[in-house]
N, C-alpha and C positions, 0 to 999 in steps of 0.2 A: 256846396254840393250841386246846386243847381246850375253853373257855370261848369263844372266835369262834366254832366249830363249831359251839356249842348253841345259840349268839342267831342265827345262821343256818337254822338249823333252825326257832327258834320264829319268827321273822322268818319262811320261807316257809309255816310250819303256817298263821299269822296272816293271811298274804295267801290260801293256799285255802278257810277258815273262813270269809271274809268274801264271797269270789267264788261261798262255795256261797248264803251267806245271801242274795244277792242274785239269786240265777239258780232262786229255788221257783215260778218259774210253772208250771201245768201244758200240756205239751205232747201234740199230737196222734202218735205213732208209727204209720203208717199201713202194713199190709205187707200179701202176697199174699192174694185169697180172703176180701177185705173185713175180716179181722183189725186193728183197730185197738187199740192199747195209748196208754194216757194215763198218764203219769208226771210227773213233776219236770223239766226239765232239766236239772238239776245229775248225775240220773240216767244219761239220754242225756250228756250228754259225759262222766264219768264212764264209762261202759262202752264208748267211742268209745275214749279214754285208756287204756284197760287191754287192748282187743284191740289196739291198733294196738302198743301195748308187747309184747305176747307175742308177734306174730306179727313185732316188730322180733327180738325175743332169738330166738325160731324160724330166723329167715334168718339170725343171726349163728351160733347154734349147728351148723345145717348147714352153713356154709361153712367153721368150724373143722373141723369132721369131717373133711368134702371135701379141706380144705388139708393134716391131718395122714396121712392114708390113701396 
């Protein structure tokens, strides 16, 4: 069990390693007061990915609150 685990694990390391290598163009990030930022892509969804995961565990976390109170 514990050897499926890890070829699963290097199985999806392998497929985001490759998804990043393929997504280094540079993009335009364009925000308020003519502030433009130019990054990677891989960047931008990358931090797309990690707010929208905390602010999922955020709503999960409050509503266990909410449920146990």
């Amino acid at each position: 069990m514990r050897i499926s685990i890890w070829i699963l694990r290097i199985v999806i390391f392998l497929l985001l390693v490759s998804f990043a290598a393929k997504n280094t163009e540079i993009v335009s990030v364009n925000y308020y007061l003519g502030f433009e930022w130019q990054v990677p892509m891989i960047i931008v969804l990358l931090a797309c990915f990690v707010l929208g995961t905390a602010f999922g565990f955020l709503a999960c976390a409050i509503k266990k609150v909410k449920k146990q109170s």
